[in-house]
C-alpha positions as CSV (number, residue, x, y, z in Angstrom):
1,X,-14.2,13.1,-4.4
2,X,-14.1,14.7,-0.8
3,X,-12.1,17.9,-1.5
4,X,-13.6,19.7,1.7
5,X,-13.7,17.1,3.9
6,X,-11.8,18.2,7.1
7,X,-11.5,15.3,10.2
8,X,-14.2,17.2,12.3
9,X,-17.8,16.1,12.7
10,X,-20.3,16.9,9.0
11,X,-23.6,15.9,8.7
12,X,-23.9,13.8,5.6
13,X,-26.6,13.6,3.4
14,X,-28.2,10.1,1.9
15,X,-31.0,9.6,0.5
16,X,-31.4,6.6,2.9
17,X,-33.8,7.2,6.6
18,X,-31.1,8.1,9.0
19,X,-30.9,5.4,11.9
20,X,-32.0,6.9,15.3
21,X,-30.4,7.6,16.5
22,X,-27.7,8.2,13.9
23,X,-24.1,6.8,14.5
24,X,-21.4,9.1,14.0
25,X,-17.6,7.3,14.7
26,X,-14.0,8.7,13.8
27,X,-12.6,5.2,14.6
28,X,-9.8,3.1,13.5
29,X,-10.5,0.0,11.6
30,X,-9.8,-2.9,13.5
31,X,-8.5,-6.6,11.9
32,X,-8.3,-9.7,13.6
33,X,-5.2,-11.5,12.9
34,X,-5.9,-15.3,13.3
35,X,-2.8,-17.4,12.3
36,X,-2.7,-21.4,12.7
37,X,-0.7,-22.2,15.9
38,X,2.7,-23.4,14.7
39,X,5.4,-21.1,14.9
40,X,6.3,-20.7,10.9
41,X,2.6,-19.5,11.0
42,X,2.7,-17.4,13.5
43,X,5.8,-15.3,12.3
44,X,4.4,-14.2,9.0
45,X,0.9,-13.3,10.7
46,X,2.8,-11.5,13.4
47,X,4.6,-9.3,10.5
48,X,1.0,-8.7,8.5
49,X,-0.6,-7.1,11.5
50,X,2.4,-5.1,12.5
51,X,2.1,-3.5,8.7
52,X,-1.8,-3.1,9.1
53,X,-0.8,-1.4,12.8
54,X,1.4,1.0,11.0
55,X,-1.7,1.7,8.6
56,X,-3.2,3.0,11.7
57,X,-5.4,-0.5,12.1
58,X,-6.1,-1.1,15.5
59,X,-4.9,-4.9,15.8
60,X,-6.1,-8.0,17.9
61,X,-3.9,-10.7,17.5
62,X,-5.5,-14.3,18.9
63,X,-3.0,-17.0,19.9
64,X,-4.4,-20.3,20.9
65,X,-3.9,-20.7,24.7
66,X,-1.6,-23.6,24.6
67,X,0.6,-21.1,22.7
68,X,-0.5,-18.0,24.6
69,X,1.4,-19.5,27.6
70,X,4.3,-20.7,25.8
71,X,5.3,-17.3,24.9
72,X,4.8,-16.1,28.4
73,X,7.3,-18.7,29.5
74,X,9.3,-18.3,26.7
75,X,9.6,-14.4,26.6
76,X,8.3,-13.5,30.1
77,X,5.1,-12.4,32.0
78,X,4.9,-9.2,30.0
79,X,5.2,-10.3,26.9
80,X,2.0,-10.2,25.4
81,X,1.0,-7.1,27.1
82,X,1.1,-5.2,23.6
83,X,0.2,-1.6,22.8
84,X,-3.0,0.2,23.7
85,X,-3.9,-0.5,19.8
86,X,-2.1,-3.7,19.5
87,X,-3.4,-6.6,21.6
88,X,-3.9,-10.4,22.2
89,X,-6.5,-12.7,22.5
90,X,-6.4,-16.3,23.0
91,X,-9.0,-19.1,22.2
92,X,-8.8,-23.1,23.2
93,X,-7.7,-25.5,20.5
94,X,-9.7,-28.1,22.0
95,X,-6.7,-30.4,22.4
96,X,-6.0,-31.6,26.1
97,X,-4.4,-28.9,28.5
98,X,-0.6,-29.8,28.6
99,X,1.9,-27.5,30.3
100,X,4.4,-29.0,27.4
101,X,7.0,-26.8,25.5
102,X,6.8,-29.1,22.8
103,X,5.1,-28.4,19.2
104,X,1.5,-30.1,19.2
105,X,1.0,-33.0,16.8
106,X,-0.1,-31.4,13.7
107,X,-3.1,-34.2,12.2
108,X,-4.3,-33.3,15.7
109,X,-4.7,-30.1,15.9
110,X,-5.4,-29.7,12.1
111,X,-8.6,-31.8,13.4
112,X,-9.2,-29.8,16.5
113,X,-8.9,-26.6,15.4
114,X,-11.8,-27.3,12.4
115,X,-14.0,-28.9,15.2
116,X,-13.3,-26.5,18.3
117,X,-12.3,-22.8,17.8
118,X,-15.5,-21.2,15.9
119,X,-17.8,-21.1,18.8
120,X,-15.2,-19.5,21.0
121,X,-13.7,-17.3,18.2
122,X,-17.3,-16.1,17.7
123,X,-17.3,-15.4,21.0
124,X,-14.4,-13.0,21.3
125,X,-16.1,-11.3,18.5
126,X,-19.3,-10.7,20.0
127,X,-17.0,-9.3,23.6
128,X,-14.6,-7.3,20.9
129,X,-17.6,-5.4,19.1
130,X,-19.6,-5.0,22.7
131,X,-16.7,-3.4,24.3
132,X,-16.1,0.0,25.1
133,X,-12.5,0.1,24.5
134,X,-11.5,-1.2,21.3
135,X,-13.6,0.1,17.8
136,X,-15.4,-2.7,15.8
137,X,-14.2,-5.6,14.1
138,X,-14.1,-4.0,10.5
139,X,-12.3,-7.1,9.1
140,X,-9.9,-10.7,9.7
141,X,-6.9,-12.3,8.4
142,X,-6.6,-15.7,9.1
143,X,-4.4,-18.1,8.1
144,X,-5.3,-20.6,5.2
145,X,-5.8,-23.6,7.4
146,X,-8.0,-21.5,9.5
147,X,-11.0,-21.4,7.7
148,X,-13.8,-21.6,10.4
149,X,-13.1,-18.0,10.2
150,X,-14.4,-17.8,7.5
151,X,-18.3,-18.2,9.4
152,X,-17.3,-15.6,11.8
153,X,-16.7,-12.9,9.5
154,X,-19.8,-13.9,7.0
155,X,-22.1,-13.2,9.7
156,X,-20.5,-9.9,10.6
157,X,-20.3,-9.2,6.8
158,X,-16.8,-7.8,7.4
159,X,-14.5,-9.0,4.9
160,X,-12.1,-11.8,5.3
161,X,-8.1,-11.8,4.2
162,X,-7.1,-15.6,3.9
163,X,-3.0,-15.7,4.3
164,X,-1.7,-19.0,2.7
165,X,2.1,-18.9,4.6
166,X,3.3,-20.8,2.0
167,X,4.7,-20.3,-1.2
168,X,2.9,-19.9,-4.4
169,X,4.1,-23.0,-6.1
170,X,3.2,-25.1,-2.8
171,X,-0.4,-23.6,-2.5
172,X,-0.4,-24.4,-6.4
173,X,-0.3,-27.8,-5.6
174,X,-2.7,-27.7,-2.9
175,X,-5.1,-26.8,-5.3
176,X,-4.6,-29.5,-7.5
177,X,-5.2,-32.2,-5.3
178,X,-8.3,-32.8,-6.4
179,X,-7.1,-33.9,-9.7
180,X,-4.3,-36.0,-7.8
181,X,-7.4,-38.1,-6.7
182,X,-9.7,-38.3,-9.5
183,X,-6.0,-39.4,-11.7
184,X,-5.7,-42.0,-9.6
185,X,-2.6,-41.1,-8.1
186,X,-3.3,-40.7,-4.6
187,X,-3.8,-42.7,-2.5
188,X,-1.2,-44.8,-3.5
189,X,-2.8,-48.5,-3.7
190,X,-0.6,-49.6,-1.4
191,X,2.8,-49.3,0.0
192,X,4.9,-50.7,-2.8
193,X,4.2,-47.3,-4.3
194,X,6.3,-45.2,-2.3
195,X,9.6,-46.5,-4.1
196,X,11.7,-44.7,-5.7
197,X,10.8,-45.7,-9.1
198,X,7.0,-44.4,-8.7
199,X,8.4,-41.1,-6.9
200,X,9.9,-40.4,-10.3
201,X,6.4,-40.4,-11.8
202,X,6.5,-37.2,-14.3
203,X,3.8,-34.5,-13.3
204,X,3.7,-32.4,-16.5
205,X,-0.2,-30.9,-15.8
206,X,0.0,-28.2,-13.2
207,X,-0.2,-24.8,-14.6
208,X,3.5,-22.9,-14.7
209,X,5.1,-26.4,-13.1
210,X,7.3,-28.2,-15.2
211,X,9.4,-30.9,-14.7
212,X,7.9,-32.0,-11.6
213,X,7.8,-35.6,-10.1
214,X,5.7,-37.4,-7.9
215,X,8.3,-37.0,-5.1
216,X,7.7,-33.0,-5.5
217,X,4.6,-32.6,-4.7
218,X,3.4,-31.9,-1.1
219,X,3.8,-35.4,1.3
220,X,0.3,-35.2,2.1
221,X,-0.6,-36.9,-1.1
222,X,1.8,-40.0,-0.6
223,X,-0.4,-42.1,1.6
224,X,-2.2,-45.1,1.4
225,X,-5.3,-44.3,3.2
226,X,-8.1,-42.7,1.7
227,X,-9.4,-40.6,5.1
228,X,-5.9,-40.0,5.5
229,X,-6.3,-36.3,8.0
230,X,-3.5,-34.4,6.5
231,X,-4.9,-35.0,2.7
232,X,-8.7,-34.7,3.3
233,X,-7.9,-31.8,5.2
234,X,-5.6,-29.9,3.2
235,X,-8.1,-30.5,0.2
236,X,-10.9,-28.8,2.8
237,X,-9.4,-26.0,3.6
238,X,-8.5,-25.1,0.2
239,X,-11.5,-25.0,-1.0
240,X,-13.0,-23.1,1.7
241,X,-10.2,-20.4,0.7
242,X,-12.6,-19.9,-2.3
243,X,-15.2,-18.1,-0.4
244,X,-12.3,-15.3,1.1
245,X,-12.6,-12.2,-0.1
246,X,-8.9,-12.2,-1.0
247,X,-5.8,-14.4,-0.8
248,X,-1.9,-13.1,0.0
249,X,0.7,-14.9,0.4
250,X,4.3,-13.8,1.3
251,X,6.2,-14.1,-1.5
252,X,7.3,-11.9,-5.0
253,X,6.2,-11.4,-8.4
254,X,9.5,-12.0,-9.9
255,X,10.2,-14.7,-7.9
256,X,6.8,-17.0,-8.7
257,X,5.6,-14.6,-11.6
258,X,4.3,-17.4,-13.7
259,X,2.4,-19.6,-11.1
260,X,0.4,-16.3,-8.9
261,X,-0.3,-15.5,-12.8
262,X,-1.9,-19.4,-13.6
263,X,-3.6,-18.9,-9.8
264,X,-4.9,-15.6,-11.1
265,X,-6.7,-17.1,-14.0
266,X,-8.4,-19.7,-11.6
267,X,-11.6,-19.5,-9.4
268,X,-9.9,-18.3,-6.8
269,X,-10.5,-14.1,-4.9
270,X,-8.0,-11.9,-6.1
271,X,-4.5,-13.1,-5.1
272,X,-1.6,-10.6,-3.6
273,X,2.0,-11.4,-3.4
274,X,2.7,-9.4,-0.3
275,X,6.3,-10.7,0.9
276,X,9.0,-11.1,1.3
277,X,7.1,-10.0,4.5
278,X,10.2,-9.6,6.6
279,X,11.7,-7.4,4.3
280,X,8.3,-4.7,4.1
281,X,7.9,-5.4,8.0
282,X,11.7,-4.4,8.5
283,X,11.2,-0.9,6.2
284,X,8.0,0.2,7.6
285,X,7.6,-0.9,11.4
286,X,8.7,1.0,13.9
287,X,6.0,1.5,16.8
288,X,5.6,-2.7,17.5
289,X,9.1,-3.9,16.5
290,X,10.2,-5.1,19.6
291,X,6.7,-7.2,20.0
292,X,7.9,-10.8,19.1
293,X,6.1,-14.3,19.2
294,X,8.6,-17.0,19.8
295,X,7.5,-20.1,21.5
296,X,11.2,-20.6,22.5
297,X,13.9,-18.1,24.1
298,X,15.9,-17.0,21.7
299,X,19.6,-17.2,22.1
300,X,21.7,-14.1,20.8
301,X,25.0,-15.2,21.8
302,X,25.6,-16.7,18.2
303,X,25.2,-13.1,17.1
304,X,28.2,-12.3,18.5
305,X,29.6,-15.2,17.8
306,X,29.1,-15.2,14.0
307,X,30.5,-11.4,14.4
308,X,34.3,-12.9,15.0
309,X,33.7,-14.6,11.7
310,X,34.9,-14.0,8.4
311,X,32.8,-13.4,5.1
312,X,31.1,-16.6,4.1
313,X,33.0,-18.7,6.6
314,X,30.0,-20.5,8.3
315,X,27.4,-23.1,7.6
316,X,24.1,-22.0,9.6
317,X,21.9,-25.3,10.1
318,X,18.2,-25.5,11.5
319,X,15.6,-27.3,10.3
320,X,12.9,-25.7,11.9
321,X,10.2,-25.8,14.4
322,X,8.2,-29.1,12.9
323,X,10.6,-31.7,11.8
324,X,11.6,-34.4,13.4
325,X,14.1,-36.5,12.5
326,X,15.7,-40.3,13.8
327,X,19.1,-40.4,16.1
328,X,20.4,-41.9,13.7
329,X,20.2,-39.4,11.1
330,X,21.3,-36.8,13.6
331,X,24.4,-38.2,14.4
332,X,24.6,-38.7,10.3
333,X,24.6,-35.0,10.0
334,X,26.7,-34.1,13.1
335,X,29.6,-35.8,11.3
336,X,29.1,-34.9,8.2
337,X,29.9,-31.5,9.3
338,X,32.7,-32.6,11.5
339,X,34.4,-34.2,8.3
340,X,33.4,-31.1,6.4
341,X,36.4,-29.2,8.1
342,X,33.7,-25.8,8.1
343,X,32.7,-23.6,11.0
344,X,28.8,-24.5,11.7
345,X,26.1,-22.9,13.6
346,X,23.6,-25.9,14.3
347,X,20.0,-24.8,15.8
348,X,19.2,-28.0,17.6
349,X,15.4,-28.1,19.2
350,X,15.0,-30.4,22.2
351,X,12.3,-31.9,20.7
352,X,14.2,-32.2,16.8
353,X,14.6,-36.3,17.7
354,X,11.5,-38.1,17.4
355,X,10.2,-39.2,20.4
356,X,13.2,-39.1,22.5
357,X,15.7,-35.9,23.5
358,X,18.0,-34.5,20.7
359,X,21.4,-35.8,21.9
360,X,24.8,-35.4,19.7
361,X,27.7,-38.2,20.1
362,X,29.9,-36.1,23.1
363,X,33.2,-37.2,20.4
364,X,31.6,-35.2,17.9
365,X,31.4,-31.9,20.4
366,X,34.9,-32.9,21.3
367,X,35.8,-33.1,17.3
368,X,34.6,-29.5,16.7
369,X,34.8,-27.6,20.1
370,X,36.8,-24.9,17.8
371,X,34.3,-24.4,15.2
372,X,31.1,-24.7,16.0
373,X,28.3,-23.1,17.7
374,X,25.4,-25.0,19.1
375,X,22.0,-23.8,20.0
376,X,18.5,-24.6,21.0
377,X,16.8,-21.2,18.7
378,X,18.3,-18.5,17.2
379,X,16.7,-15.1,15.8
380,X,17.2,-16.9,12.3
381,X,16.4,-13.5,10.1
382,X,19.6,-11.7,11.6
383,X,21.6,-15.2,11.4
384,X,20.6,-15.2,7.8
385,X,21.3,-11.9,6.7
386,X,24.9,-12.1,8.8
387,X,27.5,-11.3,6.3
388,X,29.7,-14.3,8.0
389,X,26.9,-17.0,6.9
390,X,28.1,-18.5,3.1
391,X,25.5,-21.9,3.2
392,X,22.5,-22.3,4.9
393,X,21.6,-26.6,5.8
394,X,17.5,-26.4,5.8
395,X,14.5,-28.2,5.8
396,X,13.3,-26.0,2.9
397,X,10.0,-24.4,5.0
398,X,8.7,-21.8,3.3
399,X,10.1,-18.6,5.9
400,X,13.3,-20.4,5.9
401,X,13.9,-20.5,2.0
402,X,12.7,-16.3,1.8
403,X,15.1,-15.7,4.9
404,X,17.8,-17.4,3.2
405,X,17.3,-16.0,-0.5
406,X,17.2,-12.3,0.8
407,X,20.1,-13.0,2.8
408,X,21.6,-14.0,-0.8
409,X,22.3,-17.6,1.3
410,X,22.3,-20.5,-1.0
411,X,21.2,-23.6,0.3
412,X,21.6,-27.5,1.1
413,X,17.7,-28.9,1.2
414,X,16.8,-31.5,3.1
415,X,12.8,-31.3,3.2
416,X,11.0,-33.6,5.5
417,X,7.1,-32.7,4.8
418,X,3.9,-30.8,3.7
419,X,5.0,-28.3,0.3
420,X,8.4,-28.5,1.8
421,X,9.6,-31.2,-1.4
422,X,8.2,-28.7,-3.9
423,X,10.2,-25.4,-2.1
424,X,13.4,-28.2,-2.7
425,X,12.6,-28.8,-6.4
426,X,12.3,-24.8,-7.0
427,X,15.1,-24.0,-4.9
428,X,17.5,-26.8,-7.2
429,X,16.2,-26.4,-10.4
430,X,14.5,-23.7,-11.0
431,X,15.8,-20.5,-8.4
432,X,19.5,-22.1,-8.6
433,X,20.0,-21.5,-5.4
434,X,19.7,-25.0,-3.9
435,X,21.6,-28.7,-3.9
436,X,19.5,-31.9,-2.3
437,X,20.5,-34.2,0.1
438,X,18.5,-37.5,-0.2
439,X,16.1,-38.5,3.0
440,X,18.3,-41.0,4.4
441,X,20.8,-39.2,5.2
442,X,24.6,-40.2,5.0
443,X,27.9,-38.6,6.3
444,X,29.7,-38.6,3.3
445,X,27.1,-37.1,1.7
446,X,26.7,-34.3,4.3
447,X,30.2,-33.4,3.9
448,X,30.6,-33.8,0.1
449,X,27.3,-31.5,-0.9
450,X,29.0,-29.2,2.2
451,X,32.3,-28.7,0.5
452,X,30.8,-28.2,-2.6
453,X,28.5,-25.8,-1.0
454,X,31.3,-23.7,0.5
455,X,34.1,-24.1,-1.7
456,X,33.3,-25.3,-5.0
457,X,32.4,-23.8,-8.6
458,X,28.4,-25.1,-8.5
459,X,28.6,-23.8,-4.6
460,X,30.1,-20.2,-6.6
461,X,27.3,-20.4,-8.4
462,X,24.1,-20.7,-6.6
463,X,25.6,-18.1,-4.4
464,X,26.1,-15.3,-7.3
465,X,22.3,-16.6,-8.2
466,X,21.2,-16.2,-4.4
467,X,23.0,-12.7,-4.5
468,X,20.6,-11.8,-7.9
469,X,17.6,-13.2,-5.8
470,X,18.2,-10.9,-3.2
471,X,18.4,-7.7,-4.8
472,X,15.4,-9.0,-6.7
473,X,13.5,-8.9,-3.2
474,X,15.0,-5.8,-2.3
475,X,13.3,-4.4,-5.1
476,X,9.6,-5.8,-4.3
477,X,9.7,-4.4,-1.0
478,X,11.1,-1.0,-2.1
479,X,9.0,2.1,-0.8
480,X,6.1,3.3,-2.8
481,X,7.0,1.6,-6.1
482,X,7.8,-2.3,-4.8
483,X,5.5,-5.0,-6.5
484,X,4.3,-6.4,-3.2
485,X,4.1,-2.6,-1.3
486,X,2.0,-1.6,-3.9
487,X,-0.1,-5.0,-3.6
488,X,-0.5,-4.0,-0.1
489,X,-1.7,-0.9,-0.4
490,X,-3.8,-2.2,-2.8
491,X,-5.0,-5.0,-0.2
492,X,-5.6,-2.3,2.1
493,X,-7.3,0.3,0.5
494,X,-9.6,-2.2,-2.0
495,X,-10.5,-5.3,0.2
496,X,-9.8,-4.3,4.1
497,X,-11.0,-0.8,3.8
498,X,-13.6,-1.1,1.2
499,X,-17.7,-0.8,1.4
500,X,-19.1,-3.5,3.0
501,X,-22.6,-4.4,5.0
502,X,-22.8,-5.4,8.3
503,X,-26.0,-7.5,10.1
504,X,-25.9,-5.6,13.3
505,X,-27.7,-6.8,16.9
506,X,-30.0,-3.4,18.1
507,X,-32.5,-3.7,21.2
508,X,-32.2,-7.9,20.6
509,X,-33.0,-7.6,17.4
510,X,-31.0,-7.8,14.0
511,X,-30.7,-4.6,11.2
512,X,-29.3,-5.1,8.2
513,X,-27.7,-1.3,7.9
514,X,-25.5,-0.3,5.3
515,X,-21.9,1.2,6.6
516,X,-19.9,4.1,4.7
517,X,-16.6,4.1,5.5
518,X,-15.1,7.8,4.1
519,X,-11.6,8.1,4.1
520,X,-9.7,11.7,4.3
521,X,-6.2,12.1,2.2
522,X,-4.7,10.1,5.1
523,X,-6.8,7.4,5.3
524,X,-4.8,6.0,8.6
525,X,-6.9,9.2,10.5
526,X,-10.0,8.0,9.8
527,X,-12.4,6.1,8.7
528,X,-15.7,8.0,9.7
529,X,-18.5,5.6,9.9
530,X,-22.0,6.1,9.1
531,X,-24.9,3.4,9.9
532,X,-27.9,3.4,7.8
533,X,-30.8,1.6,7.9
């Protein structure tokens, strides 16, 4: 279209009055990454605006500042200091200050955040696009439970990227919530519905689900109050996904092919399967690799640990940075793997015991001081693509159960809440890479679905299936021909470098003006930027 066009300054002709004075810019595009303040969350934003950065994005990345100063503690003074194109911001959740280590209650700052974080979020806008240093905010991602975004970017007229972190079968059923409500079957009526018998309730009416039970749907939906937070605002924030200009989520076409398809035929902005995210992030980064985002110091010695291992030897356990769990079922689990007779690597939070500090029985460290490793957080992606790792104990969140398949790790699911149930059902029945332990959790049953895991035929097979999901990943993230590298390049060049108009502020008054973005062969070097009245 642009044969000639060389990256020095042209006049360019439109048939549009020139502002005056005309604005010439050879600038990068800049994207603000905005992911919900939980650490799953954080992770797979971290790893879209890395890929954007190696686009030749300039990238600011806002934290809340609870969590802005738990990574300084957590990975030092320095940590956030980024690169000269790669920086962070912070906003107030509006909770209470706390100086705590510990992850925020969720309904809360589900609540908060809706309520709190658009006026100053609107604010960093207006300092990023007054600045001298930085170009102008050309477009967001934010997460899917971020949506007040969504105002911000309208009345920039940039476009907004919302990133659903979860997988495509859980946001599925996000969607249909609505119908869960107007079928009567949430809320339940009252508590007497949350046995066993009305779990097994058969849900044969969501697009590309079969088989599915009441039990697998997302928890938010089994509650007996109608202004329940988590339900009414799950159902919100879905539907305010509606007015993005485009949805991704990190997952892979063969992998959820059917469901992204039935989204795809919905309502909904154009969907991209973008993931396994760690895998493109881990082929293309280079530049920002080192930048990392734990909210708690990450222990390598099991690296080295697991390195004295044999092939498949070791059970890796964590159940991630939300759940919680009883004493009692923590000490259920601790000896289930002591009777197992297999060498464990247990990721143990200090905050994993509701209300109370995660403490094991001092027998049970006694009964396994030979063969097992204990530790507060790990870098789970290297644990879980250690050769020495044959079974993976998890809580079924959404990075966990990627991690593990492309680590061709089967799995022992244990989900506690939100889409996690539905990840279980998939992972059992219809991935084959998964066996379910029940919610109240039993030794015997820890060490029985562990042997079988580890050593048995079924445990022989969900690893040869986990093996066939991992090459299958490999695949979608391979260079230039990948189904979710060409869905990003497609997501980049379509929706976050595309035309779009901009209301602009000039002498305290508001233009509309029309923006041209022109790209050269390497689009990375430009764009060059022309405002028109």
């Amino acid at each position: 279209l642009l044969p000639s066009l060389s990256f020095s300054w042209h006049k360019i002709k439109t048939k549009t009055k020139m502002a005056s004075p005309a604005v010439y810019s050879a600038q990068k595009p800049h994207v603000v990454c905005v992911p919900h303040p939980a650490q799953g969350h954080i992770n797979p934003m971290l790893k879209v605006a890395k890929l954007l950065h190696a686009r030749g994005f300039h990238v600011t990345f806002v934290n809340t500042v609870y969590n802005h100063n738990r990574l300084l503690r957590s990975r030092g003074p320095n940590a956030l200091d980024g690169l000269p194109s790669f920086r962070f911001e912070s906003i107030p959740d509006g909770l209470p200050e706390t100086d705590g280590d510990k992850t925020q209650d969720i309904p809360s700052l589900c609540v908060s955040t809706t309520k709190h974080c658009l006026a100053p979020f609107k604010e960093l806008l207006q300092r990023l696009n007054t600045g001298d240093d930085v170009p102008p905010v050309s477009c967001i991602v934010s997460d899917g439970v971020m949506s007040f975004t969504l105002d911000a970017a309208e009345d920039l007229g940039v476009p907004e990227v919302i990133f659903w972190t979860n997988s495509a079968c859980g946001f599925m059923t996000y969607l249909q919530f609505n119908r869960f409500i107007e079928k009567g079957l949430s809320p339940f009526k009252d508590e007497s519905y949350m046995c066993k018998e009305h779990l097994d309730t058969v849900i044969d009416w969501i697009p590309s689900m079969k088989n599915l039970r009441l039990k697998d749907i997302p928890s938010f939906i089994r509650t007996t109050n109608p202004d329940d937070i988590m339900l009414n605002f799950v159902i919100r924030e879905v539907d305010q996904s509606k007015r993005a200009t485009a949805i991704i989520l990190n997952t892979f076409d063969d992998l959820e092919h059917d469901v992204i398809e039935s989204m795809r035929s919905m309502l909904l902005p154009p969907v991209y399967p973008i993931g396994p995210l760690h895998l493109l992030a881990n082929r293309e980064i280079d530049e920002v690799s080192e930048i990392g985002l734990n909210l708690w110091r990450e222990e390598t010695e099991c690296l080295d640990w697991l390195d004295t291992k044999a092939r498949n030897s070791v059970v890796f356990v964590n159940f991630g940075c939300i759940t919680v769990m009883s004493a009692k079922q923590l000490v259920e689990f601790a000896w289930g793997l002591a009777a197992s007779g297999r060498e464990f690597l247990w990721v143990i939070r200090p905050d994993l015991v509701a209300g109370e500090e995660a403490v094991v029985p001092p027998e049970f460290l006694a009964a396994t001081a030979d063969r097992r490793m204990m530790s507060s957080w790990c870098p789970q992606e290297k644990v879980l693509s250690h050769p020495a790792i044959g079974g993976f104990l998890t809580h079924c969140g959404w990075n966990s159960t990627l991690e593990s398949l492309c680590g061709g790790v089967p799995m022992i699911c244990w989900p506690f809440f939100a889409e996690q149930p539905t990840n279980c059902k998939f992972c059992c029945d219809e991935w084959g890479v998964g066996m379910e332990i029940g919610g109240d959790v039993k030794r015997e049953e820890v060490e029985a679905v562990v042997r079988e895991l580890m050593d048995g035929e079924k445990g022989k097979k969900l690893r040869e299936k986990a093996e066939e999901w991992r090459r299958s990943a490999e695949e979608a993230t391979e260079r230039k021909r990948g189904s979710s590298v060409v869905n990003f390049e497609t997501l980049v060049n379509k929706v976050l470098l595309g035309e779009k108009k901009v209301i602009l502020g000039r002498n305290q008054r508001s233009e509309q003006r029309h923006v041209i973005y022109i790209y050269g062969p390497i689009y990375r070097c430009g764009p060059f930027r022309v405002l028109t009245k």
